[in-house]
N, C-alpha and C positions, 0 to 999 in steps of 0.2 A: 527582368529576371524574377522568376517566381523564388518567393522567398523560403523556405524549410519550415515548416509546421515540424516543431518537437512534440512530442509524446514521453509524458514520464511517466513512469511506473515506479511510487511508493513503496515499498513494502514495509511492516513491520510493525511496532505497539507502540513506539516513542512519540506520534504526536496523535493528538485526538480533536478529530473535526466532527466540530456541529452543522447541523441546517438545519433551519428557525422550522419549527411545526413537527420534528421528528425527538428528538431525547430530550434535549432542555432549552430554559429560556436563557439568550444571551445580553446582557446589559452592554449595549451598542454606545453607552453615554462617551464622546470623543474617537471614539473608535473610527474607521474609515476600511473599505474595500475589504479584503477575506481575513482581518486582524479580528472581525467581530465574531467571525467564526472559530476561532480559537478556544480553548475552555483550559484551566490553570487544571492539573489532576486533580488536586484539593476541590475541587467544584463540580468535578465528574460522576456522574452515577449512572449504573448500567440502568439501562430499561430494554426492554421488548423492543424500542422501535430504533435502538443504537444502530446505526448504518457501521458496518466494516468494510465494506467497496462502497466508492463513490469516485465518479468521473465528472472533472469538470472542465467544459471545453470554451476556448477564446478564440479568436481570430487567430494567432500566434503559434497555439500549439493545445493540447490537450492532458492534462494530468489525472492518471487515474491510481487512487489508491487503495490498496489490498492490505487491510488487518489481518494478518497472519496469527494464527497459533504457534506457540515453538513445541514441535515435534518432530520426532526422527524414525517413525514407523511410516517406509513406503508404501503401505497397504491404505495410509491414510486419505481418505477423499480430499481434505485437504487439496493436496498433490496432484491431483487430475485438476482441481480449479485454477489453480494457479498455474501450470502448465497450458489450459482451453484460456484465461484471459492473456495470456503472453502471447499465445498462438492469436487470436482474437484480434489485439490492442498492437502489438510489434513495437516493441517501444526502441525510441532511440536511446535515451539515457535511463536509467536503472537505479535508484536507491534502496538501501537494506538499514537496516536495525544489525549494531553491532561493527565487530573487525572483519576485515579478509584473513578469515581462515584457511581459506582455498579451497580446490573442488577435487573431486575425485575423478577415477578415469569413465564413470557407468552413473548415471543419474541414480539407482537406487545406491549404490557405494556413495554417492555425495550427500542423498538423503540419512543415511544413516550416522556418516561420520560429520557433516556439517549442519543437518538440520534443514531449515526451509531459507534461512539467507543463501547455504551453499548451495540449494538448486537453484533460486533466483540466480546468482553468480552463474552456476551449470548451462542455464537457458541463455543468457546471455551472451 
């Protein structure tokens, strides 16, 4: 029986991932597998080359994550990206940044009254 490849889909600002050669250097000393890629906020600094999507794929399954902005204007591009990688990616499981606020009954009505977690929730 073939096994189920998940696909996650991140969304939000609460954790922040590095890869080595793009924003900073990571002190790997004891570290093992993607703990090295972690970075404390306190040690965090924007640059030019800070990734906010990044997709990383195993045998297993595929985890891709989307830095969102928090905004509630549907006019925002934003909003077409993040709808074209759901559409794109099709994920099975879904994380957000935040509570289940709930969605509304029109994705701009959920963009406006929930933000960019209640369209993730909306697409879902």
């Amino acid at each position: 029986m073939k096994a189920l490849k998940n696909k996650i889909l991140l969304m939000g600002m609460a954790c922040l991932i590095s890869i080595p050669g793009f924003s900073q250097q990571v002190n790997t000393h004891n570290k093992s597998g993607l703990e090295q890629y972690i970075i404390k906020f306190k040690d965090w600094k924007l640059s030019p080359h800070t990734k906010w999507q990044i997709e990383l794929s195993g045998t297993k399954g595929t985890l891709y994550y989307y830095g969102a902005e928090h905004k509630d204007d549907p006019s925002d591009p934003q909003f077409n990206s993040i709808k074209d990688q759901f559409q794109r990616f099709k994920p099975t499981i879904v994380f957000y940044e935040g509570p289940d606020r709930g969605i509304a009954l029109t994705d701009t009505a959920t963009i406006k009254q929930f933000g960019e977690s209640g369209y993730v929730r909306f697409l879902a």
